[in-house]
Every structure is written in C-alpha cells, then in structure tokens.
GULO-189070 format. One record per residue (C-alpha): residue in one letter; x, y, z. Coordinates in steps of 0.02 Angstrom, whole numbers. Layout:
REM residues N
<residuo=A c1=X c2=Y c3=Z>
...
//
This chain:
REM residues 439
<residuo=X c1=1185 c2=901 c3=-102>
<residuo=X c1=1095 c2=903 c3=-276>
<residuo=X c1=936 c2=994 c3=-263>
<residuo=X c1=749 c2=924 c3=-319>
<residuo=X c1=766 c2=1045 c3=-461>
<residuo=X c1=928 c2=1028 c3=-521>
<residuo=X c1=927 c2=818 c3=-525>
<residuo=X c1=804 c2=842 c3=-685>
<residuo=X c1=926 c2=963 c3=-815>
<residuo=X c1=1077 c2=845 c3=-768>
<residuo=X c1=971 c2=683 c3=-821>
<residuo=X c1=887 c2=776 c3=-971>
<residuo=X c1=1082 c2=804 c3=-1024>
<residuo=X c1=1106 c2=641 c3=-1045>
<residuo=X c1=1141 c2=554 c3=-1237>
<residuo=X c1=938 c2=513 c3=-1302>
<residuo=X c1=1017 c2=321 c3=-1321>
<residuo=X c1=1064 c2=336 c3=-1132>
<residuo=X c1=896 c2=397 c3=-1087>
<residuo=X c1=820 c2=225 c3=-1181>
<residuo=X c1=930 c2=97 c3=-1120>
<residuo=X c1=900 c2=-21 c3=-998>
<residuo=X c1=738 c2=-92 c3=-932>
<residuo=X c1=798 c2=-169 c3=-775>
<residuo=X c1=719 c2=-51 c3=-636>
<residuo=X c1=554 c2=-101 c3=-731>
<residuo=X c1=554 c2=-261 c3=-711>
<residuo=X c1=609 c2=-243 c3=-566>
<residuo=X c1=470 c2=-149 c3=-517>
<residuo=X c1=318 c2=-272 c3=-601>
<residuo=X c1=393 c2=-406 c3=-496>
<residuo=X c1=330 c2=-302 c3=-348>
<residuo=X c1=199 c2=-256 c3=-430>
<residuo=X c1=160 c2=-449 c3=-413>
<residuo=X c1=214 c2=-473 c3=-241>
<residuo=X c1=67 c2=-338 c3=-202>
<residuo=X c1=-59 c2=-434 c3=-310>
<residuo=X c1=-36 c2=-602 c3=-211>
<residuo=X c1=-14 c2=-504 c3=-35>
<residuo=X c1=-183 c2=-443 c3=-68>
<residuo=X c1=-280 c2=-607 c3=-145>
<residuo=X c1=-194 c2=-671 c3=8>
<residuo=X c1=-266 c2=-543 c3=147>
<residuo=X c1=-428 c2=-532 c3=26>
<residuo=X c1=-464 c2=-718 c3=44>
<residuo=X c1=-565 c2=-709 c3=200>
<residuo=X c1=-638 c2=-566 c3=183>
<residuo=X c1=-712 c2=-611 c3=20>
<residuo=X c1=-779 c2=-772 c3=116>
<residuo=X c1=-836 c2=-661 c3=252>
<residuo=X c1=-1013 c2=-703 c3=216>
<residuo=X c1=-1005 c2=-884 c3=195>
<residuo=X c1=-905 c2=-921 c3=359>
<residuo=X c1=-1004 c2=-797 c3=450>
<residuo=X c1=-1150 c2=-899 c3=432>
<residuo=X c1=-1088 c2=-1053 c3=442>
<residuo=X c1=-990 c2=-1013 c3=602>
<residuo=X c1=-1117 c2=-863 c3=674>
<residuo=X c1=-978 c2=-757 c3=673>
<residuo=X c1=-1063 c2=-585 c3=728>
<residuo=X c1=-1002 c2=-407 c3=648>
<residuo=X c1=-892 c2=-377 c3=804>
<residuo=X c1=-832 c2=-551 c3=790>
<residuo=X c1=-765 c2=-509 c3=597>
<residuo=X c1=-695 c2=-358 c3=658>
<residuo=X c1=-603 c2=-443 c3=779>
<residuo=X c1=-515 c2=-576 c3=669>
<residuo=X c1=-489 c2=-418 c3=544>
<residuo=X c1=-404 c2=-327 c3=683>
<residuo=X c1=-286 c2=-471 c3=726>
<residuo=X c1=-214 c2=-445 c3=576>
<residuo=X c1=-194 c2=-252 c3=549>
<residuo=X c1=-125 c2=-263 c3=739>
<residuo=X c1=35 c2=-356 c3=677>
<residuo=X c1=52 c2=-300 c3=511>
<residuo=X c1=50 c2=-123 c3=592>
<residuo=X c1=198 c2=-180 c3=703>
<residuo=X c1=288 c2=-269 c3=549>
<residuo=X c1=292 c2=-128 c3=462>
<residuo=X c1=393 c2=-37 c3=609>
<residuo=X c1=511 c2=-177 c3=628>
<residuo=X c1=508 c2=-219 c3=436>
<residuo=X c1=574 c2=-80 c3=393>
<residuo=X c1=724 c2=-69 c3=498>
<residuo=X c1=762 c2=-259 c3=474>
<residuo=X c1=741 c2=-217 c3=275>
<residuo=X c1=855 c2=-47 c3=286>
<residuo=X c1=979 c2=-151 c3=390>
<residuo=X c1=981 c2=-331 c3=290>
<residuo=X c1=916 c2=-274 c3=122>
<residuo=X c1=749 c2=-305 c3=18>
<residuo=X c1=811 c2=-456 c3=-84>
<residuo=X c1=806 c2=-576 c3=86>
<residuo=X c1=700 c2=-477 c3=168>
<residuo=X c1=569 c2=-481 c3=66>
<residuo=X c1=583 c2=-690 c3=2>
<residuo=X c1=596 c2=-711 c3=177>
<residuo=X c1=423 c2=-622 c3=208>
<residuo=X c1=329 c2=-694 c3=45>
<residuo=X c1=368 c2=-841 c3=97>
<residuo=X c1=308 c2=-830 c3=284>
<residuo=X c1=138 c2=-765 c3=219>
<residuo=X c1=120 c2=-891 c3=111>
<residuo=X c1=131 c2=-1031 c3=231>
<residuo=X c1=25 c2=-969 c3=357>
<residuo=X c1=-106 c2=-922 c3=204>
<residuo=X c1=-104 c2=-1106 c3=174>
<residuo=X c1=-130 c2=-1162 c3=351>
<residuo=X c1=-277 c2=-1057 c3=351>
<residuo=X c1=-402 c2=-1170 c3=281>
<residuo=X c1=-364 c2=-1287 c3=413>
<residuo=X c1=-463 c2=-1147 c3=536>
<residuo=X c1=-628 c2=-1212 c3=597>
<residuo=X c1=-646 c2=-1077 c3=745>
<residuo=X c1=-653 c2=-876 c3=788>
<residuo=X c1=-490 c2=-880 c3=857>
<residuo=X c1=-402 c2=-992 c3=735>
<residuo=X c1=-471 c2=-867 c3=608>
<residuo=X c1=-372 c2=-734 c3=708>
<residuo=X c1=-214 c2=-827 c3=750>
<residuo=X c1=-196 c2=-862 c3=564>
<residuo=X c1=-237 c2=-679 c3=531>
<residuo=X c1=-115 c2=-609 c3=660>
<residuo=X c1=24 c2=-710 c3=570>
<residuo=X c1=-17 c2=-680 c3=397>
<residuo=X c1=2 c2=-472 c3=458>
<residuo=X c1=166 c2=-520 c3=529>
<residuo=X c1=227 c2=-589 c3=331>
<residuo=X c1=125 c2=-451 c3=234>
<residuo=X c1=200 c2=-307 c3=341>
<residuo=X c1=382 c2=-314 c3=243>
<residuo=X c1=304 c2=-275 c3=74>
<residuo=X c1=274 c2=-103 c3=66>
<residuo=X c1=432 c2=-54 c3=147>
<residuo=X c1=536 c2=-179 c3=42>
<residuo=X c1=452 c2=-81 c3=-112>
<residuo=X c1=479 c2=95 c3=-84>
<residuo=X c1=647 c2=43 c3=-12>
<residuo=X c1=675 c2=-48 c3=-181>
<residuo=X c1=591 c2=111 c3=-308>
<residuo=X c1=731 c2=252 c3=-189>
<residuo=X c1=871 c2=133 c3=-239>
<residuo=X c1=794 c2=102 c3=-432>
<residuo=X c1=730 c2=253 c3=-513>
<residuo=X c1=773 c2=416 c3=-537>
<residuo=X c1=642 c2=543 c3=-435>
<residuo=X c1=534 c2=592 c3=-596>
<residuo=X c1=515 c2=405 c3=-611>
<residuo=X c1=442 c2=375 c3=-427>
<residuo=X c1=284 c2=427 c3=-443>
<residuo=X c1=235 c2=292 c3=-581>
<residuo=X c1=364 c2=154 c3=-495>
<residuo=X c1=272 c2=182 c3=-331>
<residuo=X c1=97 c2=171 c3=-432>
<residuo=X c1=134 c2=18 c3=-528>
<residuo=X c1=174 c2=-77 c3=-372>
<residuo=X c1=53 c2=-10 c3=-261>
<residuo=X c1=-78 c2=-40 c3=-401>
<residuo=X c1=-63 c2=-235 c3=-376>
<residuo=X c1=-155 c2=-197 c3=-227>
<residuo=X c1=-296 c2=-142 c3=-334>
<residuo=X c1=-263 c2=-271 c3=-424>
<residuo=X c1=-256 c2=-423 c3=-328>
<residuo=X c1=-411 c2=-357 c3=-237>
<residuo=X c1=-518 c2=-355 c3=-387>
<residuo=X c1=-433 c2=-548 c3=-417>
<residuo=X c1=-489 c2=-605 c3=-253>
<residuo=X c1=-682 c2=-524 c3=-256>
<residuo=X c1=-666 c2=-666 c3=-450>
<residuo=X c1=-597 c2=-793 c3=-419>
<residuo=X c1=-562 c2=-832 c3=-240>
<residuo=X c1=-788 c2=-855 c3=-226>
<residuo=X c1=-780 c2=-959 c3=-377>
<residuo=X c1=-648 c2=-1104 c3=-311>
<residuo=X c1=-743 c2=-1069 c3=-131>
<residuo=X c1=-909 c2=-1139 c3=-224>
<residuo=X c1=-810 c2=-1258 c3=-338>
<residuo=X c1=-706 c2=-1368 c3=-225>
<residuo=X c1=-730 c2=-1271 c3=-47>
<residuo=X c1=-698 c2=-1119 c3=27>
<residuo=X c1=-528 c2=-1206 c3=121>
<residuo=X c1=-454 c2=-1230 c3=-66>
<residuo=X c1=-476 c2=-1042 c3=-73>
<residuo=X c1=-343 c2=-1014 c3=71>
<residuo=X c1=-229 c2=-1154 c3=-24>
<residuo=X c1=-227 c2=-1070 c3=-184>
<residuo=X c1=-185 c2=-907 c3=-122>
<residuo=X c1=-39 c2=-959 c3=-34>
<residuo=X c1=16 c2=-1067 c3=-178>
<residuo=X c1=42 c2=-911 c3=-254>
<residuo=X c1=165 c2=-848 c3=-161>
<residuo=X c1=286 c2=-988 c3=-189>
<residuo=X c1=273 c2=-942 c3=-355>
<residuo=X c1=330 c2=-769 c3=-358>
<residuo=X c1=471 c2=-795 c3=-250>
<residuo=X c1=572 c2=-901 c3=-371>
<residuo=X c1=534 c2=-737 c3=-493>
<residuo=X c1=609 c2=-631 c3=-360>
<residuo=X c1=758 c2=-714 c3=-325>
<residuo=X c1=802 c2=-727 c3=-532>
<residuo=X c1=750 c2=-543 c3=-567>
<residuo=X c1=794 c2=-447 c3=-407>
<residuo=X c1=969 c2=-392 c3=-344>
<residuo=X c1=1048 c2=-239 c3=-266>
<residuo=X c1=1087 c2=-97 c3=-386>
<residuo=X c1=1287 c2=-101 c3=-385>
<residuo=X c1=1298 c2=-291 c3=-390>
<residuo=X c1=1138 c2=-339 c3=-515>
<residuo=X c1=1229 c2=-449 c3=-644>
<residuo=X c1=1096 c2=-378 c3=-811>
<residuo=X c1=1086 c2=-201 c3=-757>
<residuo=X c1=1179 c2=-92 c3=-891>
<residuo=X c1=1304 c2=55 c3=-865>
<residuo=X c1=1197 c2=177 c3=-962>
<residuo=X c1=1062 c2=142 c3=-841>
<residuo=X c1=1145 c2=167 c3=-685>
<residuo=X c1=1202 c2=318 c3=-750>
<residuo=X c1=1014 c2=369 c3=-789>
<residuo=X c1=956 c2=314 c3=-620>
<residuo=X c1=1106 c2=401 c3=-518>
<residuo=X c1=1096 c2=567 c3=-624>
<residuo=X c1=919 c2=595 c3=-590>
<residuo=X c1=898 c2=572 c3=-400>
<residuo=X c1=925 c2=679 c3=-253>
<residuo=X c1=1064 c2=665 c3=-175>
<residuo=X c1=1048 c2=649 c3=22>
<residuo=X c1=1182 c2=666 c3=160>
<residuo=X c1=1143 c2=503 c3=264>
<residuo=X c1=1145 c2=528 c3=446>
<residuo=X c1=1296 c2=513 c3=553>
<residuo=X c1=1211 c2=435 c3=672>
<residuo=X c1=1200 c2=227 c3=711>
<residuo=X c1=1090 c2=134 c3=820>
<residuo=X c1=957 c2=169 c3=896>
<residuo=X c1=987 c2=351 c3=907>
<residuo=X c1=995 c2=353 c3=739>
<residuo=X c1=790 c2=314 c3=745>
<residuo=X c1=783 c2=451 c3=874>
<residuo=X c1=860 c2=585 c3=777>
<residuo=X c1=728 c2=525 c3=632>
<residuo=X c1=572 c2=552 c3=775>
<residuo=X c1=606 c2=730 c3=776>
<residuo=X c1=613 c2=779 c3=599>
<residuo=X c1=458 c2=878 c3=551>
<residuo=X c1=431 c2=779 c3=396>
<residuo=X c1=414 c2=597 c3=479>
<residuo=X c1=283 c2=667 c3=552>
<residuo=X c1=216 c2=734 c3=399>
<residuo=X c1=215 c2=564 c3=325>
<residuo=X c1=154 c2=487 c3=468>
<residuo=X c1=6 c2=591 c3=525>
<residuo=X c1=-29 c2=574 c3=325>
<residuo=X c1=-12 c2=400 c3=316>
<residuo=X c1=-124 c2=383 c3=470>
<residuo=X c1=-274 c2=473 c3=413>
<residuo=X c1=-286 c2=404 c3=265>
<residuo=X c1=-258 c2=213 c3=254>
<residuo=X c1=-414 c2=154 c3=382>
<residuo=X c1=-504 c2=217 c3=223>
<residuo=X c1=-429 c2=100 c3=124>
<residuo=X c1=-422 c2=-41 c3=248>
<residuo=X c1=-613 c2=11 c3=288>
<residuo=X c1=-672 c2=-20 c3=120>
<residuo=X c1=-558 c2=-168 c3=70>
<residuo=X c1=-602 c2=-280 c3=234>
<residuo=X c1=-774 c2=-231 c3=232>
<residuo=X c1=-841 c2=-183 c3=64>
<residuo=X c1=-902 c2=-396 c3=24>
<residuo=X c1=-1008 c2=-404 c3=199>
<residuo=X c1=-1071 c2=-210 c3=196>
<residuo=X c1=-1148 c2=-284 c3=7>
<residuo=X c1=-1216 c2=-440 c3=78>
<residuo=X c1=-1289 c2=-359 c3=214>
<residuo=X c1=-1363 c2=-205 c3=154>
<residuo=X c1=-1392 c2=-241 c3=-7>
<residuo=X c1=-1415 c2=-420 c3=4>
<residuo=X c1=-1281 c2=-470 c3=-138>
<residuo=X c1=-1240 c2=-679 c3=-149>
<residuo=X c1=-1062 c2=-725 c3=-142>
<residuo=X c1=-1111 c2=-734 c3=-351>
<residuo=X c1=-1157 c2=-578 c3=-360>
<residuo=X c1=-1022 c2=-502 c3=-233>
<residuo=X c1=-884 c2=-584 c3=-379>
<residuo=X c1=-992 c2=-515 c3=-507>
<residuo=X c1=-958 c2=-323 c3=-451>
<residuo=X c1=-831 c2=-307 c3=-297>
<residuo=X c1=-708 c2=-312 c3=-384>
<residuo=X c1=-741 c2=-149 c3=-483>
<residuo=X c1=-697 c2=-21 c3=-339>
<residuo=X c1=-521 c2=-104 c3=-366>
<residuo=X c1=-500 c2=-86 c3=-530>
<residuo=X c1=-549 c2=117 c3=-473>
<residuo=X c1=-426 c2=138 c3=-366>
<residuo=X c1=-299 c2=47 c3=-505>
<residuo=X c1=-336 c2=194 c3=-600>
<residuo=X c1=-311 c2=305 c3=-464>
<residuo=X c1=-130 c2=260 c3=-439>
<residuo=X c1=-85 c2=293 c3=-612>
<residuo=X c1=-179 c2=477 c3=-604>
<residuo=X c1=-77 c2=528 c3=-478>
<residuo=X c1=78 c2=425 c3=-519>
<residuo=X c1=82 c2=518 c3=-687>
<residuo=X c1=-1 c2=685 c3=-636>
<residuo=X c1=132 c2=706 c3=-521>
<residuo=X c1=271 c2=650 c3=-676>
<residuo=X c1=196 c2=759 c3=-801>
<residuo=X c1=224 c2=907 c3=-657>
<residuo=X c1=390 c2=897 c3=-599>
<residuo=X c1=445 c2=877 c3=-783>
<residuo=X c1=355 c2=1053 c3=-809>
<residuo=X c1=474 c2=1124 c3=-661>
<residuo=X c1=335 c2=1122 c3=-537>
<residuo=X c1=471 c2=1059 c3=-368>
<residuo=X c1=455 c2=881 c3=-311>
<residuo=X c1=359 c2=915 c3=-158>
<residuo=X c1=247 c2=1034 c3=-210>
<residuo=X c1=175 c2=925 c3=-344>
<residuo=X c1=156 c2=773 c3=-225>
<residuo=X c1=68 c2=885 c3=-115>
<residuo=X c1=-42 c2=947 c3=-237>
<residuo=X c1=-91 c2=804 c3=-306>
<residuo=X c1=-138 c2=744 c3=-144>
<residuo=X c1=-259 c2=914 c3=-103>
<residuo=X c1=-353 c2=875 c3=-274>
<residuo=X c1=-350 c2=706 c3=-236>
<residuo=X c1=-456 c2=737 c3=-84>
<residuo=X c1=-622 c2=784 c3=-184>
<residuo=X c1=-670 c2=634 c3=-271>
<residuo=X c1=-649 c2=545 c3=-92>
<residuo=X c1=-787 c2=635 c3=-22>
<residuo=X c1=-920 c2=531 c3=-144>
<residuo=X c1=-898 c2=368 c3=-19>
<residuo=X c1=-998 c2=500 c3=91>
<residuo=X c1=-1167 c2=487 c3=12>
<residuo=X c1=-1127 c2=286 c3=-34>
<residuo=X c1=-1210 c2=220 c3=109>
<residuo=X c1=-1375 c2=320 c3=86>
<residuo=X c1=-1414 c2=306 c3=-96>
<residuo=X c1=-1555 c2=177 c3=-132>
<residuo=X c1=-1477 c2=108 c3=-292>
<residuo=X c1=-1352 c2=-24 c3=-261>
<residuo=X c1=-1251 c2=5 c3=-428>
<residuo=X c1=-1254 c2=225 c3=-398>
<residuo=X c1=-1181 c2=160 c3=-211>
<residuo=X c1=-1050 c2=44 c3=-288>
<residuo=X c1=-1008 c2=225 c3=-426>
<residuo=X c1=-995 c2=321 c3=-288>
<residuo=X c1=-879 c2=219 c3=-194>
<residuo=X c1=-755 c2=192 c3=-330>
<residuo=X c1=-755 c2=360 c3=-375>
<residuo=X c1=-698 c2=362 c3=-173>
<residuo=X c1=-566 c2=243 c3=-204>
<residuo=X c1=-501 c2=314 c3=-378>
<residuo=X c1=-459 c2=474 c3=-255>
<residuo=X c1=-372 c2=382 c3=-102>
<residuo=X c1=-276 c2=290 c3=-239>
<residuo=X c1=-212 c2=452 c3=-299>
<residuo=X c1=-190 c2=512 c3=-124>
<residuo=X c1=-97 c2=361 c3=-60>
<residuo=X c1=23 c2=358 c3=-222>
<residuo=X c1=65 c2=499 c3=-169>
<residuo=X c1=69 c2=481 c3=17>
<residuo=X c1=200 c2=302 c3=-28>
<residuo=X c1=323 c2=415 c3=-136>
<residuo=X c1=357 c2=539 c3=-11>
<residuo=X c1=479 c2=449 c3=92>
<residuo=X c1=609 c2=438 c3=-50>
<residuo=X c1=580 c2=605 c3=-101>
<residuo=X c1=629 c2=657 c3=92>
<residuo=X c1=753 c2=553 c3=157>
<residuo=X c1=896 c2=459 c3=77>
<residuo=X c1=911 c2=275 c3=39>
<residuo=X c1=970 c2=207 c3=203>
<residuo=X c1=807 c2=253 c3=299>
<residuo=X c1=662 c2=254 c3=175>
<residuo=X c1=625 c2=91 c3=216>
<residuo=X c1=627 c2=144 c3=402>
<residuo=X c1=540 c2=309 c3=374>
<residuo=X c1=378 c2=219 c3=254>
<residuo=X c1=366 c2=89 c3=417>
<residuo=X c1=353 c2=191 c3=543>
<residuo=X c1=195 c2=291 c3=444>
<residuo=X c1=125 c2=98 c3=420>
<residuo=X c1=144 c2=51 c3=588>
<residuo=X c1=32 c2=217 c3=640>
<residuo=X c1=-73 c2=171 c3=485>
<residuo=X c1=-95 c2=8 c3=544>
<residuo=X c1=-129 c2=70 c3=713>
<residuo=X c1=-259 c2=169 c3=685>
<residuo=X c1=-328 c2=61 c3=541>
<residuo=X c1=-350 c2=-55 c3=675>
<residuo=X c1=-451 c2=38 c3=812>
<residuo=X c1=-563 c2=99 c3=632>
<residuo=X c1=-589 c2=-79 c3=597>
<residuo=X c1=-651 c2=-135 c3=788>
<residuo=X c1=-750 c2=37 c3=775>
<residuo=X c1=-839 c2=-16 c3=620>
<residuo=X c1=-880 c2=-190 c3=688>
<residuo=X c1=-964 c2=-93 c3=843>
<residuo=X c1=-1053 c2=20 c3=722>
<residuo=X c1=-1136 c2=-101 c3=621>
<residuo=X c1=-1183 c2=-221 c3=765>
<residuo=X c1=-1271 c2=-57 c3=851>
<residuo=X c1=-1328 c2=60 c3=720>
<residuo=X c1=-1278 c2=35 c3=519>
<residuo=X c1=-1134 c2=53 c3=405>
<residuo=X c1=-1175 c2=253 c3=374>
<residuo=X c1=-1061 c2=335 c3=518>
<residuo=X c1=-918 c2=240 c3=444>
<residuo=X c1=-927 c2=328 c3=258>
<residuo=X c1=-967 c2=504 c3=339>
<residuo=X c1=-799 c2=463 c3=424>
<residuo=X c1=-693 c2=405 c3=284>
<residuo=X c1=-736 c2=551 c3=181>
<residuo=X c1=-668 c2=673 c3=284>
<residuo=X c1=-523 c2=601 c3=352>
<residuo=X c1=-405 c2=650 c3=194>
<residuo=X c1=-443 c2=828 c3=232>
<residuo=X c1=-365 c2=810 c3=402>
<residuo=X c1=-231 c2=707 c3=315>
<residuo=X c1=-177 c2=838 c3=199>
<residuo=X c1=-178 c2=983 c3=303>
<residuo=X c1=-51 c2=892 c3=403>
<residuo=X c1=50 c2=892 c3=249>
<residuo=X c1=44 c2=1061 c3=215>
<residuo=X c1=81 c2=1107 c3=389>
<residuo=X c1=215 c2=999 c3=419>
<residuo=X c1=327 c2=931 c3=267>
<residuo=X c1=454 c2=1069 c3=194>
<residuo=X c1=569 c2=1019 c3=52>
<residuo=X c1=761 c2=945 c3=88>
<residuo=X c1=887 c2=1057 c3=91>
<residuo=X c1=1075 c2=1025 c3=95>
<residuo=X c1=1077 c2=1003 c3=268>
<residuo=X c1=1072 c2=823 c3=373>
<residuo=X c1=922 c2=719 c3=345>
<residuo=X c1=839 c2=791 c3=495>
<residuo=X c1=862 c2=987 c3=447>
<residuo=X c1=682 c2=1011 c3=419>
//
C-alpha cells in the first residue's frame, strides 16, 4: 500500500497540463458546499425565530432545549445509519434522497402551532440532515487526491458557516415581512432546488460522463491507497469498533461539536436575552460569528495543504493544526462576562474561527485513515457520538439558563477541545500497509 508520503512525489510527477486539467471534483465539491448552506438555513430557521415563538407560545429555556434536542437526537442516529446506508447504496441517491426528506418536513414546519409539533418536525428534519456530512466526506475520499482534502472538506463544511450567517439575514426579515411560517416555506423551497443541481453535476468517479482521463489520473495518483477489509456484514462494523483510530475520531468528534451545536442553536436567544438584541438587531450581527468560523475552515483547510506539501506527514499536520487550533477557542470563555455586547460577539467569533479550524480538521481525518468503502461509515459513527453528546449539552444548557445564566456553558465549551485533542494524540497513529484495522 502507497504510503502518506510517497502519494505526493508520484502526483508532483505528473505532466504540469495533467496537473491543470479538469475541474470536475470542484464542482463537485461547491454543489456540497450548497447542500450544507441550505441544511443549515434549514436547521437555523427556528432557532433564529427562537425569540419570536418563544413569546408568542411561552416556550420556557428548557422548553427550547427540548425541541433543539429532538432534533440532534435523530440526526445523531442518522448519521450512524447514514453512513452505512451511504457506503452501501452510494452518495448520489443517498444524498437526493435525504435533501429531499429535509426539505419536506422543513416545509411542514410552519404548519406547527405547539411545543411538540415544534419537536416532531425537528426530530424529522435530524432524520434528513443526518446523511449530509457523511455523503460529503464519503464524496471528497472518492474525489480528491489527499493534499486536496483539507480545502475539499473546508469548502463544504464552510456552507455551514455559511448558511448560518444566511439564516441570522434573511430568514428574520421574511419572518417580519410576510410571517414567520413563510420562513419555514422558503427554507425548504430551497432544497428542491439544489437537488435538480445534484442530480446534473454529481456521479460516481468511474462512471461520471464529463470527468476527464487526465483527472482521474491526478485524483488516483495522489491518494493513499488502502487495503479494504475482508470482512462483510456486520462484522465488518465490528472489526472497525476496535481500531484505535475510530476512536480517535470519535472521542474527537465528540468533544468538540456540542461547541458548535452550543453556539449555533443558542447564540440568537443567549443575545435576546442577555443582551436584549430585537430579532432586527439579532439579523443585523448573528450572523458574523458565521462568517468567523467560514474563515476558520479555510485556515486550517489550507494550513494543513501548505504542510503536507512541505513533507510535514498527513497526520501529523491534521493533528497539529488541530492543537493550535485549540487557543483561539478558549476566547468564548470570557464571552459571557464581558459588559460590551460587540467585545462578547469578538470574542465569540474568534471562538468559532478556532473550532472551524479544529473541526476541518477533525471531518478530513476519516479519509486520511480508512479507505473509501468505510469513510462514510467511520465519519457517522463520530456524528452519531457527536450528536449524542451534543444533545445531553443542549438539554444541559436549557437547565442552566432556566436556573443560573448562560456563563457555565462558555467556561465549558472552551475547554472541551483540549480534552478533544489529547484524545488525538493519544489515540490516532498513521496507516500502515497493514488491514484497515492495524492501528
């Protein structure tokens, strides 16, 4: 099996012209990019409205948390089961299927007049949004070469950024226009949308009918080539629970992402109710920690690039990145207790430019570890634990705020990286030339 190393001399021997030709994996790879974007004006859309349907249905901080949960409950699950439908079926009806399941139920949404419709609807929408993630790191192993991941993996996980920062503009703006319920409409409009895109642009690597020969070549010259497992079935997923660097992933993956989900679900309420913002003023500036952590994905998307082209191994640099990445996260610390509202909003996307690095990171590391036929599998399985305990951080939060304030929740998502990356450096060793699971 190729080594890490010895995938980058072979590609740089290719003819300059072969190097430059083709442009399919890329647009390949901004039509996820888009997929992320609506996913998260999608999931965005109530929390965004947070305020507005908290008052006008008393919804109570544990309440919120509890419709929030509902959904990071099954999209934790979906990303389990998403991954193995998408490594068995494939990402180009796996993922239509999914858009268009999320899109639906986005829809039916603004027919919610109740807690618990709020949550049903939320619990279904996780079910449609869990297949993304795994469909596109699936997708970038198959597409691009492994000096190429790191900025694949951060232009599509950037749309999460991206369609954030959308959401905290525009979805308040057609909620005070025509009604927050033609908020829930438009976002799953959106997703109609895209999936005619996907269906023209996307197709597996040896069957795509525009993809050239010079840039297969590219792509197959520069990645690592893995020994897939012998094993099928289910024992096939048990041979995968024992590998050291699953758990690597996954304890990574864990500790990290309630960070994310912590400030995404409840960054628009924590600035209505401690520093008293108006669903104006929360368009006016939420939407500025996203366009932070959009940054953040391309620091450590091309940090980690501009590394392994200097010879510094695959792993290492990931890893890294991912230490370094850790310091800026610490800022969302002191967030909560500054008295100026703009220094707080600073410091937390100087938080979120570092967890974007961090989870760029975090997102590539599946298919620099394990080949093609399990990534999918692999980046679930670290989403479903995400999702987990993103979900038990969520309920905790709502609990928090009811009781005391919003302070033990930064303190906590500041330090949780650390633990995240020790776990890294403790567990995850490079792939040899052995079977996937000879770690």
């Amino acid at each position: 099996m190729a080594s890490l190393k010895a995938a980058k001399p072979e590609m740089d021997r290719l003819p300059r012209s072969t190097r430059g030709a083709g442009h399919t994996r890329w647009w390949i790879v901004w039509t996820l990019f888009f997929s992320t974007v609506t996913n998260y004006i999608s999931r965005q859309t109530f929390s965004v409205l947070s305020p507005l349907l908290a008052a006008q249905y008393h919804f109570s901080h544990t309440d919120i948390a509890r419709i929030l949960g509902a959904f990071q409950m099954s999209y934790a699950v979906t990303w389990l089961l998403g991954g193995i439908f998408l490594d068995t079926f494939g990402t180009r009806l796996g993922l239509a299927l999914a858009v268009s399941f999320w899109s639906l139920v986005n829809i039916v949404t603004g027919f919610a007049n109740t807690g618990f419709g709020f949550a049903t609807s939320r619990f279904f929408l996780g079910v449609g949004e869990g297949f993304n993630w795994p469909g596109a790191s699936k997708t970038v192993a198959e597409w691009f070469p492994n000096d190429e991941r790191g900025v694949a993996v951060a232009i599509f996980d950037s749309g999460s950024s991206v369609g954030g920062a959308l959401a905290a503009m525009i979805i308040p703006w057609i909620a005070i226009v025509f009604g927050w319920r033609w908020s829930f409409v438009f976002s799953g409009a959106l997703g109609i949308v895209w999936l005619i895109m996907w269906l023209y642009i996307y197709h597996p690597l040896d069957k795509h009918p525009r993809v050239t020969a010079e840039e297969v070549a590219l792509i197959r010259s520069g990645q690592e080539v893995f020994q897939p497992s012998h094993e099928r079935g289910i024992r096939k997923w048990f041979v995968l629970a024992k590998s050291r660097n699953v758990w690597g992933i996954v304890l990574g993956r864990a500790l990290t992402d309630p960070i994310w989900w912590f400030y995404v679900f409840w960054l628009p309420q924590y600035l209505s109710d401690a520093r008293g913002f108006s669903l104006q003023r929360i368009a006016m500036f939420a939407w500025l920690p996203f366009v932070a952590a959009d940054l953040g994905n391309f620091t450590g998307g091309l940090a980690s690039r501009y590394c392994i082209r200097r010879g510094i191994p695959v792993i290492r640099a990931r890893m890294n990145i991912c230490a370094v990445s850790c310091i800026p996260i610490l800022a969302g610390i002191p967030a909560a207790q500054v008295h100026n509202t703009y220094a707080a909003l600073a410091l937390i996307c100087i938080a979120l430019w570092g967890y974007a690095s961090w989870s760029t990171m975090g997102l590539t590391l599946p298919s620099d570890l394990f080949p093609q036929d399990v990534v999918a599998t692999v980046t679930g399985l670290s989403g479903f634990a995400a999702g987990t305990v993103g979900t038990v951080f969520t309920l905790a939060v709502g609990f928090l705020v009811d009781r005391f304030s919003y302070t033990p929740a930064f303190v906590v998502a500041g330090l949780m990286p650390i633990v995240a990356t020790v776990c890294l450096f403790l567990l995850i060793t490079p792939p040899s030339q052995k079977s996937i699971v000879a770690d």
